[in-house]
C-alpha positions as CSV (number, residue, x, y, z in Angstrom):
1,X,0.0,0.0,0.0
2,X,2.4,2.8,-1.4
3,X,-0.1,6.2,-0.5
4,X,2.5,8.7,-0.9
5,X,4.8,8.1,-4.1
6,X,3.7,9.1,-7.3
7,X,6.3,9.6,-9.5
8,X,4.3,11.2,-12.1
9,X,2.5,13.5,-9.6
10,X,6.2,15.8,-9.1
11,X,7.3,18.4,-11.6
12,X,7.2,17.3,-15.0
13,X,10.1,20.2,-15.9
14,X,12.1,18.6,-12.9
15,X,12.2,14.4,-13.6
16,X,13.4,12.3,-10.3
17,X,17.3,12.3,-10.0
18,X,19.3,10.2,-7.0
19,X,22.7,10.7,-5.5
20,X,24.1,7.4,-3.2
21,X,25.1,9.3,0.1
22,X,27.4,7.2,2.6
23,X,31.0,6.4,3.9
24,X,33.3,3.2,4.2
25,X,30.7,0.1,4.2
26,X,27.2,1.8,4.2
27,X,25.8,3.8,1.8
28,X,21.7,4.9,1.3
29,X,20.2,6.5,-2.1
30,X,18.4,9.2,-2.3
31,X,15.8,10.9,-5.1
32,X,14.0,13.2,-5.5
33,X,12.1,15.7,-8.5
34,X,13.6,18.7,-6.7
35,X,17.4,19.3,-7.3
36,X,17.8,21.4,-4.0
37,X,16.9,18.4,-1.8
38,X,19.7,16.4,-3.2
39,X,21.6,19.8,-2.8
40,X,21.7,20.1,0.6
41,X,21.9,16.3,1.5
42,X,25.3,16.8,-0.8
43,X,26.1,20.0,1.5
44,X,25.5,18.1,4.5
45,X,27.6,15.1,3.6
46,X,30.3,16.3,1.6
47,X,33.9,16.2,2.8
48,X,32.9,14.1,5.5
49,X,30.9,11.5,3.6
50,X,30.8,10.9,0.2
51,X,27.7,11.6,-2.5
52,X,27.7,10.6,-6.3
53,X,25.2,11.2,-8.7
54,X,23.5,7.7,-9.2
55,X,21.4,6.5,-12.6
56,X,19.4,3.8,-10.4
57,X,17.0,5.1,-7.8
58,X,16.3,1.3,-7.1
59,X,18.8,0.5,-5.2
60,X,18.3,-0.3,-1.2
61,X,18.6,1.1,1.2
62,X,16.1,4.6,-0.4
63,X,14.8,7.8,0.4
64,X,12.5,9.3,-2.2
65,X,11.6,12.7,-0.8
66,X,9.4,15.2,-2.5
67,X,7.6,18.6,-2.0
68,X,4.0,17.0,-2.1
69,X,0.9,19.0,0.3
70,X,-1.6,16.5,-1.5
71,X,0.4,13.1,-0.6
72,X,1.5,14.5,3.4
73,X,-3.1,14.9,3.5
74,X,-3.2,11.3,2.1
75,X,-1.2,9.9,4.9
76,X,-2.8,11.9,7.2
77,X,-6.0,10.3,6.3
78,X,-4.7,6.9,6.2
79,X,-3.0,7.6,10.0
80,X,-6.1,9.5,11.0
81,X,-8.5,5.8,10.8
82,X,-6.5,4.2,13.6
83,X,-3.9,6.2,15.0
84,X,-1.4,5.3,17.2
85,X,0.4,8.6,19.3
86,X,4.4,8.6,19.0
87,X,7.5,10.2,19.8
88,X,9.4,11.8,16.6
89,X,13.0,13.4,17.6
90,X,13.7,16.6,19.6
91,X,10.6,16.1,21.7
92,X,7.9,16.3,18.8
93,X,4.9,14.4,18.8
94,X,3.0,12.3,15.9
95,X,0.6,9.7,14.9
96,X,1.5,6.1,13.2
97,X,-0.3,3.7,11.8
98,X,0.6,0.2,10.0
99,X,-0.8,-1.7,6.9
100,X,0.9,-4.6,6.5
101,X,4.5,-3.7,5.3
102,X,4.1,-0.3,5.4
103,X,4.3,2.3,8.5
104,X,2.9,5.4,7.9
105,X,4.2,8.0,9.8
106,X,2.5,12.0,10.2
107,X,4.0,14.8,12.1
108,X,1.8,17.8,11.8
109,X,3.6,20.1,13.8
110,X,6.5,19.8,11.1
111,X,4.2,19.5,8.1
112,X,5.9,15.7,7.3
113,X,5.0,12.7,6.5
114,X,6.6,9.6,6.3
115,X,6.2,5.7,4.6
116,X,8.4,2.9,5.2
117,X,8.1,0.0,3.6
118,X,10.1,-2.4,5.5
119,X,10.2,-5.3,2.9
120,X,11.5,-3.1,0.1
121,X,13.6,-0.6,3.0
122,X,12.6,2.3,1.6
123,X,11.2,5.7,2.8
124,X,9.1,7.7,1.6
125,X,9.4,11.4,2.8
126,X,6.8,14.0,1.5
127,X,6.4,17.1,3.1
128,X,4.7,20.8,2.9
129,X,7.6,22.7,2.5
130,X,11.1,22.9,0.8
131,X,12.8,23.4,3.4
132,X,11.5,20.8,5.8
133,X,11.7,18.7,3.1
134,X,15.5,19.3,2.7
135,X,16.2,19.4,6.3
136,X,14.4,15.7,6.9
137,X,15.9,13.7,4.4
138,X,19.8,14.7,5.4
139,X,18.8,13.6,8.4
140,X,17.3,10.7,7.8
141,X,20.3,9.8,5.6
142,X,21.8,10.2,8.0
143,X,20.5,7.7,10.3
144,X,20.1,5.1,7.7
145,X,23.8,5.2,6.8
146,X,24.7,5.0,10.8
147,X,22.7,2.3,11.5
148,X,24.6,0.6,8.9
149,X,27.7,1.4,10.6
150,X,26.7,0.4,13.6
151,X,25.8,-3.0,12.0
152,X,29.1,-3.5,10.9
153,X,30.6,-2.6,13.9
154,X,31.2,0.8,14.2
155,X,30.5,3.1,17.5
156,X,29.3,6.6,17.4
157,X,30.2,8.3,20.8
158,X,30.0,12.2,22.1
159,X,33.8,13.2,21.3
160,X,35.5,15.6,18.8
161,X,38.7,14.3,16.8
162,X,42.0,16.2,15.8
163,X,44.7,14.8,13.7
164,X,48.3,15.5,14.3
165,X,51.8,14.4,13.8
166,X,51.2,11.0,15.7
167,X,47.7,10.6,14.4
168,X,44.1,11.3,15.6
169,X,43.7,12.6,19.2
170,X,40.3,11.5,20.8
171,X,38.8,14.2,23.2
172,X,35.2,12.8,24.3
173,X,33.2,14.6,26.8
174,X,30.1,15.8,28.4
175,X,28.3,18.8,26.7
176,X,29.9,21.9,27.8
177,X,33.2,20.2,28.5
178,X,35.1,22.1,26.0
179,X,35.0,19.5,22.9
180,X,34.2,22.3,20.6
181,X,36.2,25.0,21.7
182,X,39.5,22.5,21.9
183,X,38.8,20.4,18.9
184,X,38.9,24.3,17.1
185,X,41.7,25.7,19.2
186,X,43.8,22.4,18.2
187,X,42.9,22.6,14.3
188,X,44.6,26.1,14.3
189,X,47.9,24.4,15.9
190,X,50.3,24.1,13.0
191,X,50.5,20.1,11.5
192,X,46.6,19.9,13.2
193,X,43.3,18.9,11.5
194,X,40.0,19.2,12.3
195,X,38.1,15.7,12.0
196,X,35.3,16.3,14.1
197,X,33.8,18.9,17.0
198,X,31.4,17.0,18.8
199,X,30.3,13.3,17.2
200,X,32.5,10.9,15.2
201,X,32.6,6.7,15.1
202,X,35.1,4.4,16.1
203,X,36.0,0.9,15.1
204,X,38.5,-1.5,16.0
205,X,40.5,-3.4,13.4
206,X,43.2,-5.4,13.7
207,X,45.9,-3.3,14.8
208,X,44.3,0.2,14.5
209,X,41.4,2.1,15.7
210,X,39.8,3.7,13.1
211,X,37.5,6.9,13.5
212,X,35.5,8.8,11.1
213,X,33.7,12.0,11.2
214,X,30.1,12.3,11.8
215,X,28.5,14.7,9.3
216,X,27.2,17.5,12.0
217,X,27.7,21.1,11.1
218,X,29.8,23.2,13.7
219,X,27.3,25.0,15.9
220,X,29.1,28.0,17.7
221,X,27.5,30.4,20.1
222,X,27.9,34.1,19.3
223,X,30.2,34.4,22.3
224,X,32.5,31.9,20.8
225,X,32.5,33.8,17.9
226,X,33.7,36.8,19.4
227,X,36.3,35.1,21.3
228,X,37.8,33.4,18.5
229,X,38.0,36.1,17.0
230,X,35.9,35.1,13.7
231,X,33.6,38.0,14.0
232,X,34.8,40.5,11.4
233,X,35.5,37.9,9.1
234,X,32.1,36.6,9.1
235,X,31.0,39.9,8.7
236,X,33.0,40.7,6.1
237,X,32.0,37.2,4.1
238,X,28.3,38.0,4.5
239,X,28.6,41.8,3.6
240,X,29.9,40.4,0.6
241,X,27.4,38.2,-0.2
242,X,28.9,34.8,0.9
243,X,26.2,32.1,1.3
244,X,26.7,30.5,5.4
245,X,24.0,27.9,6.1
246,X,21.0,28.9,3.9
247,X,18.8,28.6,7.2
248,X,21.0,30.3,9.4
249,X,18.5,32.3,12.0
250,X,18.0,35.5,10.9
251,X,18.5,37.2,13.9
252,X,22.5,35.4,14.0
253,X,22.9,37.0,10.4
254,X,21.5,40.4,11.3
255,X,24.2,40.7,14.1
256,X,27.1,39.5,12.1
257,X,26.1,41.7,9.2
258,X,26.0,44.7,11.7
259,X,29.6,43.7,13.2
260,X,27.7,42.6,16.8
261,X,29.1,39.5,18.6
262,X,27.4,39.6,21.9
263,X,25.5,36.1,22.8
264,X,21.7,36.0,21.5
265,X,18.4,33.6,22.8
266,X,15.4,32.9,21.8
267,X,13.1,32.2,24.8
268,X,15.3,29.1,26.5
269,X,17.6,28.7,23.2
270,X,20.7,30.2,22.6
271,X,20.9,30.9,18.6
272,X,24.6,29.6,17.4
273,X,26.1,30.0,14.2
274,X,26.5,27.0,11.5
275,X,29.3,26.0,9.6
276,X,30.6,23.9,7.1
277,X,34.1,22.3,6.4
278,X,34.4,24.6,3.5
279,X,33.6,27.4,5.5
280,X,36.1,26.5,8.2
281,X,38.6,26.2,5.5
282,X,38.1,29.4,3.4
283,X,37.4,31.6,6.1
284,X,39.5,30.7,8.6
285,X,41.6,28.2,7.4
286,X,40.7,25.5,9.7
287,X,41.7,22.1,7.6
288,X,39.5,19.1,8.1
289,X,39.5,15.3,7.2
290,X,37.1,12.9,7.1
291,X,38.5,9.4,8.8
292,X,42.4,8.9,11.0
293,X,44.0,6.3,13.2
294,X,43.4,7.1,16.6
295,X,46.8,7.3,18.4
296,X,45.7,9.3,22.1
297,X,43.0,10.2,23.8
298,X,42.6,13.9,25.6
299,X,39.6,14.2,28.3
300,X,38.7,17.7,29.0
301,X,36.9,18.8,32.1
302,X,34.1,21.5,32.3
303,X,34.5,24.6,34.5
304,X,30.8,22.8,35.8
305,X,32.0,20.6,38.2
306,X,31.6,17.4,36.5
307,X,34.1,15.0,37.6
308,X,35.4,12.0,35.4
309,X,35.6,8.6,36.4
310,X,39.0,6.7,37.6
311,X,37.7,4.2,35.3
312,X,39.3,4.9,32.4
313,X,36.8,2.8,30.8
314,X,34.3,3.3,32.4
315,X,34.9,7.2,31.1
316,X,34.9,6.1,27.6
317,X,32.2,4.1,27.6
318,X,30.1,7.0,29.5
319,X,30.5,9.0,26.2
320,X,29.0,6.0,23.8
321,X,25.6,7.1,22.3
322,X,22.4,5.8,20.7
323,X,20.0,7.2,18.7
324,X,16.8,6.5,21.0
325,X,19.1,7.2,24.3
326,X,19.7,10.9,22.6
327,X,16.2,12.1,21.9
328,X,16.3,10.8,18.6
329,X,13.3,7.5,18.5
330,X,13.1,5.1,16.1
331,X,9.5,6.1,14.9
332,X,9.9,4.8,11.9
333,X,11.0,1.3,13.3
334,X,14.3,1.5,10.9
335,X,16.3,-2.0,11.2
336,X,18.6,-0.7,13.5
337,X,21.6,-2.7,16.0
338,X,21.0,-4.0,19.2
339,X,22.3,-1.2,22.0
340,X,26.2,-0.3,22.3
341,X,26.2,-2.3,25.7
342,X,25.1,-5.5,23.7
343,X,28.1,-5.3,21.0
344,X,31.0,-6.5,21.7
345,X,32.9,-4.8,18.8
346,X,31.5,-1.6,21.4
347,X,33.3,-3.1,24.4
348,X,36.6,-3.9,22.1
349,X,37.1,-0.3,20.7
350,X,36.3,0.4,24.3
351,X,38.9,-1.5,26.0
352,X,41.3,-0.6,23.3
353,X,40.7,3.5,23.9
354,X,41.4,2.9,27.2
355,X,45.0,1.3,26.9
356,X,46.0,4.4,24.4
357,X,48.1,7.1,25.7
358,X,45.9,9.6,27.3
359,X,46.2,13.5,29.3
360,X,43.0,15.0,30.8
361,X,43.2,18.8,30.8
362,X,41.0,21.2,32.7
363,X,40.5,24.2,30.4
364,X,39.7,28.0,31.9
365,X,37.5,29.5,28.8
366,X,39.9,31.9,28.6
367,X,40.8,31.2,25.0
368,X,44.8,32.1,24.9
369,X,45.6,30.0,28.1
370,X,43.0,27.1,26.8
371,X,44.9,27.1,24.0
372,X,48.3,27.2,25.0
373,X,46.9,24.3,27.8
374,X,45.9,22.2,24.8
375,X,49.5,22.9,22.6
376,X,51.2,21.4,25.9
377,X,48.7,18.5,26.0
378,X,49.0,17.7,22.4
379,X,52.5,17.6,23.1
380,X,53.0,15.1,25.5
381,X,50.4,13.0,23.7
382,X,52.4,13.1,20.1
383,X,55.7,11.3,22.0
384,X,55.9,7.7,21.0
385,X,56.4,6.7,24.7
386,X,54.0,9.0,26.3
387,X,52.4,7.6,29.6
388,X,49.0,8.4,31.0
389,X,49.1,11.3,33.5
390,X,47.6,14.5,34.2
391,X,48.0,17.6,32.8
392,X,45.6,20.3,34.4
393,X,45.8,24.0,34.1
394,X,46.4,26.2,36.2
C-alpha cells in the first residue's frame, strides 16, 4: 500500500534524480524531483561522507523525498483511521499507523509525513515545505547510513577528533566540557586537523582504531565567535554576499552583518552559528578530514564541576551514544543494531581506547591560556612513549 509516491505526480520540468550518500561500508540513495533536496543532503555530507550522482534510484537502502501537500493529507487520512500517538525526535509528537509492510508516519507540527516499507527498505518522505523537506531527508540519511555502521561494527560516541603528527587525538566529553572549543583551538595548531567537533565513530581493526567523522555542522554560540576572534571575518564574508548555512537564523545573520558578537536567545535557546568544512577552510583556514587512526585520547573537564571517572573505561564508555538514548526514537521502526552495551565490537574499541596514551586537561575558557593548555597536552600525547598522566591548568 504505497499512499505517498507518485512519480508522475512531481514536476514534469524537474524528472526524479538520486545521488548514493554514505562512507566506508554503508551507503543509502536518495531521489528526489527537486534538485535542491539532493543539494543540501550533498552539502550536509560532503567532505565528510561521500555523495555521487547515481542513474538507479532502485537501489536499497532509499529515500525518495518530494515537496508533495496532497500526498502528506493522504497519509494523514490513512494515520487519522487508527492512529497510534508517538514520539518523533527533539521532543515532537506524531501519529503512526501500520498496513501490512508499510508504517505510515504524520508529524503535523513539522508539516511531514513519512512511509516505510520495510520489505523493500525504503522511505518515503513528502512534506509541505522545501525546506523541511530538505532538512528531513539529510537527516534521515543520516541515520540510515549510521545504523549501517553500527551494524558492521562501528561506535558513534560524544567526542570531537584532531589529527596531528602522531595521528588522531580523541577528546570525548560531556556537553559543555570544552570538545568544541579545543577540537577548534587544536585545528589552528600548525601540523593539526579538524576531523570532528562533537560526534565521530570508532572501530577497531586489527591493529588500528579507526574513527571517522560524523556529518554534523559546527554550531558556535555568538560568544565563541567573538572570542575566536571570527567576527569580522564573518561579517566581512556576509557583507559580501557569501552564502553561510542557507537557514541560518535571521536574527544570528542580522548581528554578524552589523559587526555585533554579543550572545543571542530565543526564549530558553541560545541561537549559534553553523558552519561547514568549507567554510572552516576558506574563512578561517581551519583544515578538516574525514576518517584517521586514533593514536591518544585527551579528556577535558568542564569549569561545571563534572568529575570523570578513575575508570578509564568506564569514562569512555560513559561518552558512547544511541540514537533512541539521545532524543532521537526510532518512529519509523528502521532495522537498527541491538544497543552499544550489547556489541561486543563496542566493548573492544572500548577497551582498546582505554590502553592508548591519554592526558586529561582542565580548560579555563579563557581562549589564549586554553589554547596554549591544549598545545602542551598535544605535546605530551604526540611522544611515542608517552604515559598516562595528568596535565591540568592552572
Amino acid at each position: 500500500m504505497n499512499v505517498a509516491f507518485r512519480p508522475d505526480a512531481g514536476d514534469e520540468s524537474e524528472p526524479p534524480i538520486a545521488v548514493q550518500a554514505g562512507v566506508d561500508d554503508a551507503a543509502v540513495t536518495v531521489s528526489s524531483p527537486h534538485r535542491p533536496v539532493l543539494a543540501w543532503v550533498e552539502r550536509c555530507m560532503n567532505r565528510w561522507w561521500s555523495t555521487t550522482a547515481v542513474g538507479d534510484s532502485s537501489m536499497r537502502p532509499a529515500v525518495h523525498s518530494r515537496v508533495d501537500p496532497e500526498a502528506v493529507e493522504r497519509i494523514a487520512a490513512v494515520v487519522r483511521a487508527d492512529p497510534e500517538p508517538v514520539s518523533l525526535y527533539l521532543a515532537a509528537s506524531g501519529l503512526r499507523r501500520r498496513v501490512g509492510e508499510s508504517l505510515f508516519v504524520w508529524a503535523p507540527q513539522r508539516r511531514l509525513a513519512y512511509e516505510y516499507d520495510r520489505a523493500r527498505h525504503c522511505v518515503v518522505l513528502v512534506g509541505e515545505a522545501l525546506a523541511d523537506v530538505q532538512k528531513e531527508t539529510a537527516r534521515i540519511v543520516r541515520v540510515l547510513v549510521t545504523d549501517q555502521l553500527e551494524a558492521n561494527g562501528w561506535t558513534v560516541m560524544h567526542a570531537a577528533c584532531v589529527t596531528g603528527p602522531a595521528g588522531a587525538t580523541l577528546i570525548p566529553g560531556v556537553k559543555g566540557a570544552g570538545k568544541t572549543t579545543a577540537s577548534i583551538l587544536a585545528a589552528q595548531l600548525p601540523e593539526r586537523r579538524l576531523l570532528a567537533h562533537d560526534l565521530c565513530l570508532v572501530r577497531a581493526s586489527c591493529d588500528t582504531i579507526r574513527v571517522l567523522a560524523a556529518p554534523t555542522p559546527l554550531r558556535i554560540g555568538m560568544g565563541l565567535v567573538a572570542a575566536l576572534g571570527w567576527g569580522p571575518s564573518l561579517t566581512r564574508a556576509l557583507r559580501a554576499g557569501t552564502s553561510l548555512h542557507p537557514f541560518l537564523d535571521e536574527q544570528v545573520a542580522a548581528a554578524l552583518r552589523e559587526g555585533r558578537y554579543q550572545r543571542l536567545d530565543s526564549g530558553d535557546r541560545e541561537l549559534k552559528l553553523e558552519l561547514f568544512p568549507r567554510e572552516l577552510t576558506a574563512l578561517f583556514d581551519v583544515g578538516t578530514v574525514s576518517s584517521a587512526d586514533v593514536s591518544a585520547v585527551l579528556m577535558p573537564l568542564s569549569a561545571s564541576g563534572y568529575s570523570a571517572s578513575s575508570d578509564p573505561l568506564a569514562e569512555l564508555a560513559s561518552h558512547v551514544i544511541w540514537g533512541p538514548a539521545t532524543g532521537y526514537p526510532n518512529f519509523l521502526d528502521l532495522p537498527a543494531p541491538p544497543p552499544p552495551a550489547q556489541r561486543r565490537q563496542t566493548q573492544d574499541v572500548l577497551e582498546r581506547l582505554a590502553a592508548l596514551p591519554t592526558r586529561t586537561v582542565a580548560f579555563e575558557f579563557d581562549i589564549d591560556r586554553d589554547r596554549a593548555i591544549l598545545a602542551a597536552a598535544l605535546r605530551g600525547l604526540d611522544q611515542p612513549a608517552a604515559e598516562r598522566t595528568v596535565h591540568r591548568g592552572s
